[in-house]
CHARMM-style PDB file with segment names, atoms N, HN, CA, C and O in Angstrom:
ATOM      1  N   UNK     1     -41.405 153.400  83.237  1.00  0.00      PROA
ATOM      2  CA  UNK     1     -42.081 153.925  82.067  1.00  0.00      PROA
ATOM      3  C   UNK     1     -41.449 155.265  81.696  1.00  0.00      PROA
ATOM      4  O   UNK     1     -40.960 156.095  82.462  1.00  0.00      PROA
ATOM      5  N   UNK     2     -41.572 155.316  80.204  1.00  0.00      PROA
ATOM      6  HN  UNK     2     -41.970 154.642  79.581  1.00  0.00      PROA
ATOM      7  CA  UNK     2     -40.751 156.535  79.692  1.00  0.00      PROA
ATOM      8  C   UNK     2     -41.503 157.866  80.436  1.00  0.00      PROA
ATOM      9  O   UNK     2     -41.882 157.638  81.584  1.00  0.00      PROA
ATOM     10  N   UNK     3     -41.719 159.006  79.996  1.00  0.00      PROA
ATOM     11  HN  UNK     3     -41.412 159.191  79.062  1.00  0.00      PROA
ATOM     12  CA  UNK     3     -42.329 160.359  80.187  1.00  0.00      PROA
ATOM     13  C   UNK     3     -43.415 160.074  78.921  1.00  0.00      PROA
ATOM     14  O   UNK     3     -44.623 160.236  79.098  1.00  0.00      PROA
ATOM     15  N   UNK     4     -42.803 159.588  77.495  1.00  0.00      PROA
ATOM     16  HN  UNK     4     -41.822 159.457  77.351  1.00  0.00      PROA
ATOM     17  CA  UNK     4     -43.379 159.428  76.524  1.00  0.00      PROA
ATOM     18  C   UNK     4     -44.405 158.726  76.796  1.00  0.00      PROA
ATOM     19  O   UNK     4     -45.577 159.085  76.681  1.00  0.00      PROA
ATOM     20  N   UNK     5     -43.927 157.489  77.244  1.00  0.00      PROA
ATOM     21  HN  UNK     5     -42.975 157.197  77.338  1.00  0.00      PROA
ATOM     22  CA  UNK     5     -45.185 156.270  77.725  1.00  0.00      PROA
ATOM     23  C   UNK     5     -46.303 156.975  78.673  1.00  0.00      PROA
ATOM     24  O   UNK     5     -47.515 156.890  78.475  1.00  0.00      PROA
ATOM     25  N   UNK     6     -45.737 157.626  79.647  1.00  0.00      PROA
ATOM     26  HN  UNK     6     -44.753 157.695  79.807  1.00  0.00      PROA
ATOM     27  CA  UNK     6     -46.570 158.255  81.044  1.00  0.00      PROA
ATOM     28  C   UNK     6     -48.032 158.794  80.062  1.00  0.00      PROA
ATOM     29  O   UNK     6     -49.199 158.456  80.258  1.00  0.00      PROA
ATOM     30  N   UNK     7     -47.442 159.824  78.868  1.00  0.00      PROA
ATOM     31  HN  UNK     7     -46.494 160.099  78.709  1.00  0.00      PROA
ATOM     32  CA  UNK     7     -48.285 160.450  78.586  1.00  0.00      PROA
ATOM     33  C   UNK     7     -49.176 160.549  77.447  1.00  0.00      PROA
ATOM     34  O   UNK     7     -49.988 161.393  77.066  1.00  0.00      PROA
ATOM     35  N   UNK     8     -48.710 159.252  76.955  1.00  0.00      PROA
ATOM     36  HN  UNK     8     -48.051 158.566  77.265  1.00  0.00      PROA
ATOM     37  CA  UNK     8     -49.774 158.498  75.788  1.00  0.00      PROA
ATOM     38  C   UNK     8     -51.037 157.968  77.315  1.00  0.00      PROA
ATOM     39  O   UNK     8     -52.114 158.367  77.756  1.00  0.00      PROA
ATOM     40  N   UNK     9     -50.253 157.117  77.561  1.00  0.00      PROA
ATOM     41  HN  UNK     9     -49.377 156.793  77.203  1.00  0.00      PROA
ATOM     42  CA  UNK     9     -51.804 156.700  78.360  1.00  0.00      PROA
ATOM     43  C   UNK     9     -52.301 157.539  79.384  1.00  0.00      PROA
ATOM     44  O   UNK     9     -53.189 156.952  80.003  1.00  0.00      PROA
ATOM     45  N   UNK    10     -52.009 159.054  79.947  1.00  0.00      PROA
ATOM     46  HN  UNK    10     -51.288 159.530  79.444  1.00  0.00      PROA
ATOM     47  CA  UNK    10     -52.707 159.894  80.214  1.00  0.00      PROA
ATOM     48  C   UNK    10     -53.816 160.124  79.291  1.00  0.00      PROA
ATOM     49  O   UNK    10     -55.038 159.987  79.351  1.00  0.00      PROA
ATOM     50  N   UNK    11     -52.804 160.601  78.241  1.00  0.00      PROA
ATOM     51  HN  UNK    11     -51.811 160.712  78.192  1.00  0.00      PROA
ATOM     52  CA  UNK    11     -54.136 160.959  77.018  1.00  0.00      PROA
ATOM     53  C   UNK    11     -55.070 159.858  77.002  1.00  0.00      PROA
ATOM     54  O   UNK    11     -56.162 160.165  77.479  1.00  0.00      PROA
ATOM     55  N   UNK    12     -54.970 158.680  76.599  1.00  0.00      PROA
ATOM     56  HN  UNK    12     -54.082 158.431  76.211  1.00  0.00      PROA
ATOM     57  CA  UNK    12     -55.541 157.851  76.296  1.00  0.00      PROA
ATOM     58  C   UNK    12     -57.150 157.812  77.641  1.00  0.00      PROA
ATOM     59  O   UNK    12     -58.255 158.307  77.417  1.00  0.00      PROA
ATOM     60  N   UNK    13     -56.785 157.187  78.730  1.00  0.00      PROA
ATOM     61  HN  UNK    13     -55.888 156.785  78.911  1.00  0.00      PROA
ATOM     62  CA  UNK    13     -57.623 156.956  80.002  1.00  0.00      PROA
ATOM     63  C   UNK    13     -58.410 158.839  80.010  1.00  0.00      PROA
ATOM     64  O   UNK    13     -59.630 158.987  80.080  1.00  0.00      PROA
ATOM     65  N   UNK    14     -57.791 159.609  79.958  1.00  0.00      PROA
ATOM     66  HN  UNK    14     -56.800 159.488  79.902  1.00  0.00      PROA
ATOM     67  CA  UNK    14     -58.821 161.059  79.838  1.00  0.00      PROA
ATOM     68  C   UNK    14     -59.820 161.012  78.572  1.00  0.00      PROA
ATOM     69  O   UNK    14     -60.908 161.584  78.639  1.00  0.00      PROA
ATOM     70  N   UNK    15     -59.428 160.331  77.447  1.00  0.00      PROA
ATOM     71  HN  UNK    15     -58.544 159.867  77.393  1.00  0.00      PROA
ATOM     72  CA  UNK    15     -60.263 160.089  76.472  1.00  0.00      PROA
ATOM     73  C   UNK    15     -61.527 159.074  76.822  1.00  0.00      PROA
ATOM     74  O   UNK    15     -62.694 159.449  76.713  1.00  0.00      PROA
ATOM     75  N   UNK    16     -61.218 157.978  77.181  1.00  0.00      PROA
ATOM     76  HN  UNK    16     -60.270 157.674  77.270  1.00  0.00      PROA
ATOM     77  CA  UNK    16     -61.511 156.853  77.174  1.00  0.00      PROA
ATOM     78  C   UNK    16     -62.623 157.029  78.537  1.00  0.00      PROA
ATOM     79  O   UNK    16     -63.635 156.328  78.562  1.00  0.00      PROA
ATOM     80  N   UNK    17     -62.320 158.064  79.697  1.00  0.00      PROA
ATOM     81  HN  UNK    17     -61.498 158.633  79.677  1.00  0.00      PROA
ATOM     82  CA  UNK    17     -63.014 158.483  81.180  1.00  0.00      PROA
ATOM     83  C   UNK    17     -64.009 159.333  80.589  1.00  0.00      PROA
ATOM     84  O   UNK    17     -65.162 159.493  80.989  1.00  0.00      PROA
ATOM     85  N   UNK    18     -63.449 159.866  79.593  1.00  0.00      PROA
ATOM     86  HN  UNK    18     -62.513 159.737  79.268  1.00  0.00      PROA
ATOM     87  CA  UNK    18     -64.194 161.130  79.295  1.00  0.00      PROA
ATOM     88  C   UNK    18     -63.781 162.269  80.383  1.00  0.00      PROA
ATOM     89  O   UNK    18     -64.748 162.907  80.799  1.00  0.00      PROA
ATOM     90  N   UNK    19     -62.772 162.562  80.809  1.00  0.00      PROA
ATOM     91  HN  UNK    19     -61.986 162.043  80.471  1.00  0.00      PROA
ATOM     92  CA  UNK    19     -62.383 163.627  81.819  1.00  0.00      PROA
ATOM     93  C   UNK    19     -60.569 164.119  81.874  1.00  0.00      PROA
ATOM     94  O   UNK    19     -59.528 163.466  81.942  1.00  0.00      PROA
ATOM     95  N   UNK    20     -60.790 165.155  81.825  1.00  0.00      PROA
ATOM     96  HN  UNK    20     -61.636 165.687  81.770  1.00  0.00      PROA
ATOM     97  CA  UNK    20     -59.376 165.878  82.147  1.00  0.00      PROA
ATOM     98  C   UNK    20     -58.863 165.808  83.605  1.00  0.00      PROA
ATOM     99  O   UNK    20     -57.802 166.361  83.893  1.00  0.00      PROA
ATOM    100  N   UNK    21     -59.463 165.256  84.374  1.00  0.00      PROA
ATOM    101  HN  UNK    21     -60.325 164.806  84.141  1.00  0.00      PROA
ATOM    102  CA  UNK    21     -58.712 164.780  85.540  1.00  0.00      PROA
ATOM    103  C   UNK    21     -58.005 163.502  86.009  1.00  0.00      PROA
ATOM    104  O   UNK    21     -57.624 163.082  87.102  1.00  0.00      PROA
ATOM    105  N   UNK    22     -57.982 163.057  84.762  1.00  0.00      PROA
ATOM    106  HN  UNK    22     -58.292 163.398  83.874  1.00  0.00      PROA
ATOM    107  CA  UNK    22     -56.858 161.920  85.229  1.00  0.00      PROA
ATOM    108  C   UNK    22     -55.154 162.595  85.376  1.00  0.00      PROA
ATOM    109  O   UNK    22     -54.910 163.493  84.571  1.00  0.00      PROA
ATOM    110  N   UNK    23     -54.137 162.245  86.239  1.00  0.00      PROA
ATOM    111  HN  UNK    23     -54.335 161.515  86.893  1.00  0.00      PROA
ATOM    112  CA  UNK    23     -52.782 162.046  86.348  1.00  0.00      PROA
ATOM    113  C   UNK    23     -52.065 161.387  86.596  1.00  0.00      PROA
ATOM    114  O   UNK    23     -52.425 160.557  87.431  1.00  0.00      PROA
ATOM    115  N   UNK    24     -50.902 161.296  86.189  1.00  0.00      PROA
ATOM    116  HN  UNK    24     -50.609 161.969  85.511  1.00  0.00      PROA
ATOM    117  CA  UNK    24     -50.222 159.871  86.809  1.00  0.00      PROA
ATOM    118  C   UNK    24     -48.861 160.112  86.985  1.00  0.00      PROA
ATOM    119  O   UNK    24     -48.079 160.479  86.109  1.00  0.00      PROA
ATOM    120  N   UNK    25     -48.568 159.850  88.366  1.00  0.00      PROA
ATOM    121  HN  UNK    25     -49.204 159.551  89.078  1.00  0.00      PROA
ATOM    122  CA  UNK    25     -47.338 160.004  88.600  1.00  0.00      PROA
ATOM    123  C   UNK    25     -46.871 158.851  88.914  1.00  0.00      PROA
ATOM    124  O   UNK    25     -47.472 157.821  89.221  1.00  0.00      PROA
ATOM    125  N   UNK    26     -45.139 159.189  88.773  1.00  0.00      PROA
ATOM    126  HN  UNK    26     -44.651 160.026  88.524  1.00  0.00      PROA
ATOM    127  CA  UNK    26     -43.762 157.732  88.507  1.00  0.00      PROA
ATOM    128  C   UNK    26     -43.653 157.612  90.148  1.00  0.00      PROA
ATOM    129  O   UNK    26     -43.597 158.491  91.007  1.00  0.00      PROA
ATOM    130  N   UNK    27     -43.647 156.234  90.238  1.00  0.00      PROA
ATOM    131  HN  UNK    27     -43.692 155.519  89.540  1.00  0.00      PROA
ATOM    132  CA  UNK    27     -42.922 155.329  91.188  1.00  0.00      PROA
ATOM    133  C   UNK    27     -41.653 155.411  91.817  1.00  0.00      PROA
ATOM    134  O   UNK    27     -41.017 156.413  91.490  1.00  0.00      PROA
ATOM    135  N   UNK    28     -41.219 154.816  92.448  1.00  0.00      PROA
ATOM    136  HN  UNK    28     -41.735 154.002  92.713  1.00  0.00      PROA
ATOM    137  CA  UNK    28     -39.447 153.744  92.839  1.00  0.00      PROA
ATOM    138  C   UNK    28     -39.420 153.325  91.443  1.00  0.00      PROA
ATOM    139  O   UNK    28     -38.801 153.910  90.554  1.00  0.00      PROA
ATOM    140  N   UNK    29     -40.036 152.415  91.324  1.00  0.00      PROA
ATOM    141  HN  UNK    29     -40.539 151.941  92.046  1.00  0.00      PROA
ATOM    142  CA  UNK    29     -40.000 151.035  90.477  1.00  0.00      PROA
ATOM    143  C   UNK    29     -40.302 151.817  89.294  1.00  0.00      PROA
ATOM    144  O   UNK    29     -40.911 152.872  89.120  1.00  0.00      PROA
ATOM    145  N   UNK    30     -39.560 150.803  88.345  1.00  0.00      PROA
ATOM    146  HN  UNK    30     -39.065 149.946  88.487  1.00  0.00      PROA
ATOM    147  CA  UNK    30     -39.711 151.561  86.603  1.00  0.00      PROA
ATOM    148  C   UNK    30     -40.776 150.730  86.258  1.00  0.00      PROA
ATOM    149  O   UNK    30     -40.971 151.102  85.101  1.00  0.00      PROA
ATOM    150  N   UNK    31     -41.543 149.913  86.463  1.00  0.00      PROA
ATOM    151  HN  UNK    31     -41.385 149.611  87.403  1.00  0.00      PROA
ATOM    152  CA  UNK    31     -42.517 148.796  86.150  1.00  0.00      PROA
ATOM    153  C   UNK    31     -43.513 149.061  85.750  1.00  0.00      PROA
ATOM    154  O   UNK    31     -44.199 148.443  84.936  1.00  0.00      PROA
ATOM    155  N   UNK    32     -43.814 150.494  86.538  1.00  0.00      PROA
ATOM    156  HN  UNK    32     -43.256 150.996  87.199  1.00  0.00      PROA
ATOM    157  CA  UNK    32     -45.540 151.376  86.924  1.00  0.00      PROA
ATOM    158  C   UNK    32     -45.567 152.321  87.343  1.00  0.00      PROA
ATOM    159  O   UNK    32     -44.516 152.803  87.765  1.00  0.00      PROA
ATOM    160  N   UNK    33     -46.445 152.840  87.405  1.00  0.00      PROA
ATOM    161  HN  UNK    33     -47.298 152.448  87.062  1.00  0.00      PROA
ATOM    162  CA  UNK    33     -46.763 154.801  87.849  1.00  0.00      PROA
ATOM    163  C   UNK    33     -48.318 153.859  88.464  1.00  0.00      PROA
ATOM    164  O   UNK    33     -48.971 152.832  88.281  1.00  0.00      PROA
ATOM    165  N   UNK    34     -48.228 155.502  89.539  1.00  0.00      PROA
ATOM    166  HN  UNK    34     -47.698 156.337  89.687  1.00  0.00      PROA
ATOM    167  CA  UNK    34     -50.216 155.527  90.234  1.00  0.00      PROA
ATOM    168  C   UNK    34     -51.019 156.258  88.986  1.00  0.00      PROA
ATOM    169  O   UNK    34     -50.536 156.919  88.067  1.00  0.00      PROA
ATOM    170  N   UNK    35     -52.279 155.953  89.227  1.00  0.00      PROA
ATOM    171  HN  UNK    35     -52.671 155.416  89.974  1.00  0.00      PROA
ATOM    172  CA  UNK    35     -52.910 156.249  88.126  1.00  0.00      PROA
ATOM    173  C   UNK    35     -53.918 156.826  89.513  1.00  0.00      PROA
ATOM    174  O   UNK    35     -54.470 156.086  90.328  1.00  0.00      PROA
ATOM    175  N   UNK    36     -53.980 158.911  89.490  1.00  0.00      PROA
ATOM    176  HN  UNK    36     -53.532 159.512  88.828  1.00  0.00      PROA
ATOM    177  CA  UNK    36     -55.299 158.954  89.865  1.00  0.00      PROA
ATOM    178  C   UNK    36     -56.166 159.815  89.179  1.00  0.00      PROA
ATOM    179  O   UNK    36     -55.813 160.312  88.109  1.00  0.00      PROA
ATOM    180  N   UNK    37     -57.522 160.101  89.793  1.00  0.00      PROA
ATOM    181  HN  UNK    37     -57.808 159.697  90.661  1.00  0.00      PROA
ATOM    182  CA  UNK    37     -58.915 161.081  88.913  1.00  0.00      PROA
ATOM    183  C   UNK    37     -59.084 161.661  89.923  1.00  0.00      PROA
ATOM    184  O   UNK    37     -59.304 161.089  90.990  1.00  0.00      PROA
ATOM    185  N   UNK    38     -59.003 163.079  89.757  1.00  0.00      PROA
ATOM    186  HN  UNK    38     -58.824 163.544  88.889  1.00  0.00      PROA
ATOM    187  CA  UNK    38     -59.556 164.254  90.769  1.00  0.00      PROA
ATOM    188  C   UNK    38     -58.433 164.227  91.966  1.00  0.00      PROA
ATOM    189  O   UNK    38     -58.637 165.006  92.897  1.00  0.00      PROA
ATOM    190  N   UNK    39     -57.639 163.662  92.003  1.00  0.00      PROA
ATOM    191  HN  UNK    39     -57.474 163.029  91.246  1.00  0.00      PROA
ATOM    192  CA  UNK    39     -56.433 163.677  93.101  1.00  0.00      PROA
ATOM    193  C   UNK    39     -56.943 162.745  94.128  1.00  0.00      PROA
ATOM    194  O   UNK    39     -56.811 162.867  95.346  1.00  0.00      PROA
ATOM    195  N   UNK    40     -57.560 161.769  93.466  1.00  0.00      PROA
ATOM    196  HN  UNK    40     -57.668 161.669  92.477  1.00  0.00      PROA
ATOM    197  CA  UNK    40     -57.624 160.416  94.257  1.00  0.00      PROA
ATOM    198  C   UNK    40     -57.532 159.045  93.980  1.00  0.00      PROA
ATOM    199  O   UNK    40     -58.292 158.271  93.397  1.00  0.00      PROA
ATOM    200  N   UNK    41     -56.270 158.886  94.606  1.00  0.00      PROA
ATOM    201  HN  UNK    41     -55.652 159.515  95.079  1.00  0.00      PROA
ATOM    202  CA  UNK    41     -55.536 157.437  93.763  1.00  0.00      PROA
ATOM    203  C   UNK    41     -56.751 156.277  92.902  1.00  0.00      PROA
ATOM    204  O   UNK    41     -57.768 155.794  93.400  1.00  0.00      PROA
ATOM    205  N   UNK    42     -56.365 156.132  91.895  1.00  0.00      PROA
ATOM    206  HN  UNK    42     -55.539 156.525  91.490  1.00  0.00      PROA
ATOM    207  CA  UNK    42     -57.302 154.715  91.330  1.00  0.00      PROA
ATOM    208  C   UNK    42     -56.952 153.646  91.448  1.00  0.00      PROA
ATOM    209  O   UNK    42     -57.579 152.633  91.758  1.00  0.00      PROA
ATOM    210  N   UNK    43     -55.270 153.903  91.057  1.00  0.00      PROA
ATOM    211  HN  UNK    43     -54.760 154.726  90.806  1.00  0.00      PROA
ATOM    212  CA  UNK    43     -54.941 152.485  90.715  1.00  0.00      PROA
ATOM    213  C   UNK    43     -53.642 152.425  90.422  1.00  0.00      PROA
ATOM    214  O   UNK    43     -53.059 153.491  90.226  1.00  0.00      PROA
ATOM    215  N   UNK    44     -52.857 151.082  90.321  1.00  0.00      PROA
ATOM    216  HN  UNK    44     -53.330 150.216  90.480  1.00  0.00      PROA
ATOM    217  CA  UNK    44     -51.639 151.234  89.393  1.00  0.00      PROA
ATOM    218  C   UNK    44     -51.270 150.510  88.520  1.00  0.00      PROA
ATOM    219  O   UNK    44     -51.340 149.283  88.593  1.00  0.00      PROA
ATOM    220  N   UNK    45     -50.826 151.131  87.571  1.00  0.00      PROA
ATOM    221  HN  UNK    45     -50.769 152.128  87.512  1.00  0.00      PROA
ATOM    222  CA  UNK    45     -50.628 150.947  86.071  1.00  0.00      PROA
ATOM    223  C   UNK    45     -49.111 150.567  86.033  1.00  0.00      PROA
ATOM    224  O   UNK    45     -48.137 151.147  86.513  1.00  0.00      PROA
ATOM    225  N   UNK    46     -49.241 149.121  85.128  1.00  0.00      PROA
ATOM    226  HN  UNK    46     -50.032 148.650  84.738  1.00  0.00      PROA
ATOM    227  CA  UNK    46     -48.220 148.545  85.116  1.00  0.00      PROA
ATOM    228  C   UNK    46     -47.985 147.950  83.313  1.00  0.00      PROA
ATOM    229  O   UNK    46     -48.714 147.357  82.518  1.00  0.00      PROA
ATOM    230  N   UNK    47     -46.665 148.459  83.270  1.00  0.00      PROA
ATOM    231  HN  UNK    47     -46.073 148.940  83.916  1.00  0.00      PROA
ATOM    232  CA  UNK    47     -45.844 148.079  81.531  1.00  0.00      PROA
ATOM    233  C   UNK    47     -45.594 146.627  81.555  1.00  0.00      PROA
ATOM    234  O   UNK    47     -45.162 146.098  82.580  1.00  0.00      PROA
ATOM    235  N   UNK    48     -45.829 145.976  80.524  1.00  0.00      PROA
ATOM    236  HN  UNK    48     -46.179 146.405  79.691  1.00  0.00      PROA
ATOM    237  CA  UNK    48     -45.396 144.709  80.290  1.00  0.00      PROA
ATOM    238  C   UNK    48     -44.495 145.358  78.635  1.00  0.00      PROA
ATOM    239  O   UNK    48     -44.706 146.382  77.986  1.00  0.00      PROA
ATOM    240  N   UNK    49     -43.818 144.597  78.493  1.00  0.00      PROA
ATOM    241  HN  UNK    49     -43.646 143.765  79.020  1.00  0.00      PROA
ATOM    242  CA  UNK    49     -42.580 145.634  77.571  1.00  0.00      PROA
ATOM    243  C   UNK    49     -41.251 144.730  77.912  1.00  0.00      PROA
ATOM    244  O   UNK    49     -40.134 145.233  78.029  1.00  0.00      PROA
ATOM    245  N   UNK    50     -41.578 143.039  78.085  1.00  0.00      PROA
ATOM    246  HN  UNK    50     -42.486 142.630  77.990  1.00  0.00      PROA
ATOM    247  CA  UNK    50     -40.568 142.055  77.851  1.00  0.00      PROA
ATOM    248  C   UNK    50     -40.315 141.578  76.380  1.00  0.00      PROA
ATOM    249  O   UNK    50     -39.452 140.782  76.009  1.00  0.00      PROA
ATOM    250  N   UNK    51     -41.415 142.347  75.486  1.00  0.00      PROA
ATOM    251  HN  UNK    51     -42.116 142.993  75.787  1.00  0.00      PROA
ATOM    252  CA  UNK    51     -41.411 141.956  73.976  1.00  0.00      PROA
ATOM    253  C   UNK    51     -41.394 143.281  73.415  1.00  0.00      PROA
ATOM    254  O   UNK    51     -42.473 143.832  73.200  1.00  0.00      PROA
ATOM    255  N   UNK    52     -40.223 143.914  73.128  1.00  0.00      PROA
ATOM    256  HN  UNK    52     -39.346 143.467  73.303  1.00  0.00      PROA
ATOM    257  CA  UNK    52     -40.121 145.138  72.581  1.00  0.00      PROA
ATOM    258  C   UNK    52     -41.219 145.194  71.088  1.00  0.00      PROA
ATOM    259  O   UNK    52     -41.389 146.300  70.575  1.00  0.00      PROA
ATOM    260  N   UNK    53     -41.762 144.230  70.601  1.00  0.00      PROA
ATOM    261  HN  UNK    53     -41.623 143.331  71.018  1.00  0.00      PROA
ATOM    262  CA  UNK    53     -42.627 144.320  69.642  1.00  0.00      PROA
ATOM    263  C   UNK    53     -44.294 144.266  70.020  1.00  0.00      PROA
ATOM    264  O   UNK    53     -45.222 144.254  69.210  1.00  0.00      PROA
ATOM    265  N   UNK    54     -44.358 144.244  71.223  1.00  0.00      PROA
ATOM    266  HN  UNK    54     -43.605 144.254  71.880  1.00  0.00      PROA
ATOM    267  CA  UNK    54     -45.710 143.938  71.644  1.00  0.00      PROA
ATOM    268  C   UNK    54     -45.887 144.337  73.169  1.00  0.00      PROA
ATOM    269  O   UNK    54     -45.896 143.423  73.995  1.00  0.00      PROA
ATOM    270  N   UNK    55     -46.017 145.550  73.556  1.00  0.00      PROA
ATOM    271  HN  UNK    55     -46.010 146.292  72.885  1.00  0.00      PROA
ATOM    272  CA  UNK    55     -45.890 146.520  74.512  1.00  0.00      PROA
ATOM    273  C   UNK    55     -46.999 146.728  75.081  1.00  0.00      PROA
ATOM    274  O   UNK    55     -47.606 147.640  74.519  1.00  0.00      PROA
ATOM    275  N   UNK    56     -47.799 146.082  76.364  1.00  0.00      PROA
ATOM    276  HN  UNK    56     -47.306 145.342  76.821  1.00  0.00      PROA
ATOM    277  CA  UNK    56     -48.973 146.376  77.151  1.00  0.00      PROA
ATOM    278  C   UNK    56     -49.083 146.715  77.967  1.00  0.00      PROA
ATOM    279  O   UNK    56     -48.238 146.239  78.726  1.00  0.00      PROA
ATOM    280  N   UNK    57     -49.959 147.644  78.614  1.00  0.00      PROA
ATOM    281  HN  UNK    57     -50.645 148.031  77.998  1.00  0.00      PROA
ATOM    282  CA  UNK    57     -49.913 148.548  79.725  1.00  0.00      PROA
ATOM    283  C   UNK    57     -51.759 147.579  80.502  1.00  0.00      PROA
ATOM    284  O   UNK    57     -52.834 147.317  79.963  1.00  0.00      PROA
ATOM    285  N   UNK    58     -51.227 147.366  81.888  1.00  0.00      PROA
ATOM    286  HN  UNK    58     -50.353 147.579  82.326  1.00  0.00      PROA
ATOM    287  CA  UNK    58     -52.983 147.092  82.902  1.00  0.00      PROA
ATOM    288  C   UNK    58     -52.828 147.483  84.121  1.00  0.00      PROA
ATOM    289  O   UNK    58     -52.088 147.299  85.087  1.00  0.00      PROA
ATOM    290  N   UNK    59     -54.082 148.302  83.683  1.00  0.00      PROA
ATOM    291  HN  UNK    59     -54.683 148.452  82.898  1.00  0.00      PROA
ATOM    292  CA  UNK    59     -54.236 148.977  84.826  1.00  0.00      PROA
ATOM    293  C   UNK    59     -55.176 148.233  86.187  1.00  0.00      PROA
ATOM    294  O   UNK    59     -56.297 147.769  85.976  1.00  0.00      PROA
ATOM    295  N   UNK    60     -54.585 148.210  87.456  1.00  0.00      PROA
ATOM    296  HN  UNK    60     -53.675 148.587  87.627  1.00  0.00      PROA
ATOM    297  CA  UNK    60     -55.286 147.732  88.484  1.00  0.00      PROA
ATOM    298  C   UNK    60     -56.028 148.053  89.345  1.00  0.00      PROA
ATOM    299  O   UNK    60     -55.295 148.054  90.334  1.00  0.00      PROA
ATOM    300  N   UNK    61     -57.053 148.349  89.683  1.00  0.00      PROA
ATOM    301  HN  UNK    61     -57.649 148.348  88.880  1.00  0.00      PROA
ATOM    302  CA  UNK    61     -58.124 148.978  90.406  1.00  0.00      PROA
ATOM    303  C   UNK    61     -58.601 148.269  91.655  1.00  0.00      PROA
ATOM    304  O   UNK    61     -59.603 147.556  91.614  1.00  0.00      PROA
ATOM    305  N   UNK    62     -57.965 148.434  92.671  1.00  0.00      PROA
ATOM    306  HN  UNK    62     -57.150 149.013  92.705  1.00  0.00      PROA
ATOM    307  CA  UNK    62     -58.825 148.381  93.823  1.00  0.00      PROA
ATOM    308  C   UNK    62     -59.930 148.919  94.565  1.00  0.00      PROA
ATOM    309  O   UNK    62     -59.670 149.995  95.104  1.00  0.00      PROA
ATOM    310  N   UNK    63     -61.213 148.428  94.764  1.00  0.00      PROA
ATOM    311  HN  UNK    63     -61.425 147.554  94.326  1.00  0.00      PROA
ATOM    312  CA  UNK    63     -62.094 148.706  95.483  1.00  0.00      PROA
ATOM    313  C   UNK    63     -62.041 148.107  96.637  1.00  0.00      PROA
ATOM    314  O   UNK    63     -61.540 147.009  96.880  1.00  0.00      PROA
ATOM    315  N   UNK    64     -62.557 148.824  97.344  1.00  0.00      PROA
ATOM    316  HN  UNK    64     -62.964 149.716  97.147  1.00  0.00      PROA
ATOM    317  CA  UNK    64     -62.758 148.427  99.132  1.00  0.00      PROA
ATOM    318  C   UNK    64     -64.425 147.933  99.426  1.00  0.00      PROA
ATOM    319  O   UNK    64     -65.324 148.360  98.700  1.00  0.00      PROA
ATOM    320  N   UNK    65     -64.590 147.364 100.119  1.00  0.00      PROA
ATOM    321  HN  UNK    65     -63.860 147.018 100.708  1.00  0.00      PROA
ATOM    322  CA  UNK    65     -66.080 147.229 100.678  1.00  0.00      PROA
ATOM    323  C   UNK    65     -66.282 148.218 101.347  1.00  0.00      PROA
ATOM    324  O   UNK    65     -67.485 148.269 101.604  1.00  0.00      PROA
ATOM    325  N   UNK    66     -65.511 149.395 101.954  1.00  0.00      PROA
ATOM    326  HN  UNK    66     -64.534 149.354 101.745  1.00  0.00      PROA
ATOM    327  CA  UNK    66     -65.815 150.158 102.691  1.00  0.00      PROA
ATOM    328  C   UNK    66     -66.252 151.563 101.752  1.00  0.00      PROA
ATOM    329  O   UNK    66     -67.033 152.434 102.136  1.00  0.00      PROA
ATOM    330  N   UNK    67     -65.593 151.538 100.534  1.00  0.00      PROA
ATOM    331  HN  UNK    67     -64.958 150.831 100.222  1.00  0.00      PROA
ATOM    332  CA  UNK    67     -66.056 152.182  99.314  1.00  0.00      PROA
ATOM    333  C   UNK    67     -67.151 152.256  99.315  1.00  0.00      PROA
ATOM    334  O   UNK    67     -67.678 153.358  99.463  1.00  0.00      PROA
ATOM    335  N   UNK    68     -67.737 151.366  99.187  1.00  0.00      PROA
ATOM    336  HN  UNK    68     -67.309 150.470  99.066  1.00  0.00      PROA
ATOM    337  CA  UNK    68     -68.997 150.738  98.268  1.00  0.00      PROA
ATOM    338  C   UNK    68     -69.928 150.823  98.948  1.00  0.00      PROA
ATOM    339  O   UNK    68     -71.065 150.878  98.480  1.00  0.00      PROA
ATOM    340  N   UNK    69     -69.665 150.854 100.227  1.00  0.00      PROA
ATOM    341  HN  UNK    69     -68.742 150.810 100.608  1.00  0.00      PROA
ATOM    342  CA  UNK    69     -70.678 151.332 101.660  1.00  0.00      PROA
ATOM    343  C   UNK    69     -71.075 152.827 101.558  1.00  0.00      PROA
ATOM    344  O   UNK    69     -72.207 153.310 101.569  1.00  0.00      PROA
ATOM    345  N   UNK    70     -69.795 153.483 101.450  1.00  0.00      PROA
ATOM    346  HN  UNK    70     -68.875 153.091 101.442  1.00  0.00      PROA
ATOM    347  CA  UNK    70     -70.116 154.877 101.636  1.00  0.00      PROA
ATOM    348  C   UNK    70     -70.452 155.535 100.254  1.00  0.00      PROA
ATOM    349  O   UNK    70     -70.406 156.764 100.195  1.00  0.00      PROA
ATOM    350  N   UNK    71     -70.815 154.754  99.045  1.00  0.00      PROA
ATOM    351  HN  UNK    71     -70.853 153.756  99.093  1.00  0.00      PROA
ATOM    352  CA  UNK    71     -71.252 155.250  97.820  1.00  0.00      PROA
ATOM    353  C   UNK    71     -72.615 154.786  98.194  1.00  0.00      PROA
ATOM    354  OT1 UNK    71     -73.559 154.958  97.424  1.00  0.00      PROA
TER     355      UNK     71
END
């Protein structure tokens, strides 16, 4: 993902969270960046961008059962 790309969908997910603590930093792989809130990983966000006319970004979220225990 570009820098450009990185930081449309920063903006975007801080809008959309309602919070200025989202960040996302680049990978190895050009595919995806981590996506975290408060400096704790969420998830990773991955470009689909095999159709230069139709460009989608999904983001993947893992939860744990062990999460969900201690919430």
């Amino acid at each position: 993902m570009s820098p450009e790309q990185i930081l449309s969908v920063k903006n975007y997910l801080c809008k959309r969270l309602g919070t200025e603590g989202v960040s996302i930093k680049p990978r190895k792989v050009s595919d995806s960046v981590e996506v975290y809130l408060n400096d704790e990983i969420l998830g990773l966000l991955y470009i689909d961008d095999e159709d230069k006319n139709d460009i989608s970004y999904d983001l993947n979220i893992s939860i744990l059962q062990q999460d969900l225990d201690e919430a």
